[in-house]
C-alpha positions in Angstrom: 22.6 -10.7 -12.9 21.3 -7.4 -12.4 17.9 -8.6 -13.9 17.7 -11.2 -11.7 18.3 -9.0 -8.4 15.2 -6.8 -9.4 13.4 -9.9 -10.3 14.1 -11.0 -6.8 13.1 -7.8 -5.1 10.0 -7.5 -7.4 8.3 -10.8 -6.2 9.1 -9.7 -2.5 7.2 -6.3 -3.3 4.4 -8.2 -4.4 4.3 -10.3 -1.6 4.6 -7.5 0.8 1.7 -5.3 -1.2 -0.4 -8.7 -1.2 -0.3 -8.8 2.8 0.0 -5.3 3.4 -3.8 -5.1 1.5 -4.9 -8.1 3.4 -4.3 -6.8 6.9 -6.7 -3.0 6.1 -9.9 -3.0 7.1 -12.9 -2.7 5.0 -14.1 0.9 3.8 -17.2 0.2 4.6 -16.5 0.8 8.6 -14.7 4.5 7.2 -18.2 5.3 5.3 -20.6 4.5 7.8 -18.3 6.2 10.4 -18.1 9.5 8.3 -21.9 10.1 7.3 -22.6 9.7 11.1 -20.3 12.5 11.9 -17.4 10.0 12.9 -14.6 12.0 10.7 -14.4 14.9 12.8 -13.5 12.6 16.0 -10.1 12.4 17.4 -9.8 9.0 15.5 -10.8 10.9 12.5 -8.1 13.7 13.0 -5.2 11.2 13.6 -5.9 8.7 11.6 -2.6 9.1 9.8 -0.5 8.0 13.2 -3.0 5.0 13.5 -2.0 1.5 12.5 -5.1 1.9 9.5 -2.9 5.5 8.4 0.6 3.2 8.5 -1.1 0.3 6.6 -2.4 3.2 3.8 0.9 4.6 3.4 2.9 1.5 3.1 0.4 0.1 -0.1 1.0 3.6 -2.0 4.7 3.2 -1.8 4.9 -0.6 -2.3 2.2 -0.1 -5.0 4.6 2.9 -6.6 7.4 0.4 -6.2 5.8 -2.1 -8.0 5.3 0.0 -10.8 8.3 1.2 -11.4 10.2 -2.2 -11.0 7.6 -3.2 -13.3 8.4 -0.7 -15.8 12.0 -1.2 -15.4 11.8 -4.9 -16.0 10.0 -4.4 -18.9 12.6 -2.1 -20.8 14.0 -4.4 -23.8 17.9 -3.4 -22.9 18.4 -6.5 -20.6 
């Protein structure tokens, strides 16, 4: 039963992660933005309040997620 749950909830994760990645822009905008002196903007600066920052930190904690449910699910005690 419990199994199951985390199964559930794992699958969901990797949905969310999937469209979470999907909806970031490109680096390639961040790299020609910061050689032409774009990083020390006030986009730059705040970048972690922007939607681009929110997006960022919501992949590293699905992604950490993932992992661990991962692991979990892969313990041999089930």
């Amino acid at each position: 039963m419990v199994k199951t749950i985390i199964t559930v909830i794992f699958v969901i994760i990797c949905i969310f992660l999937s469209a979470v990645i999907l909806l970031q822009e490109g680096k390639q905008a961040g790299l020609s933005g910061s050689i032409s002196g774009m990083a020390e903007s006030y986009w730059g600066r705040n970048k972690s309040r922007s939607m681009e920052g929110k997006l960022e930190k919501l992949t590293k904690v699905a992604a950490f997620l993932w992992i661990v449910l991962a692991l979990v699910l892969d313990l041999k005690f089930w």
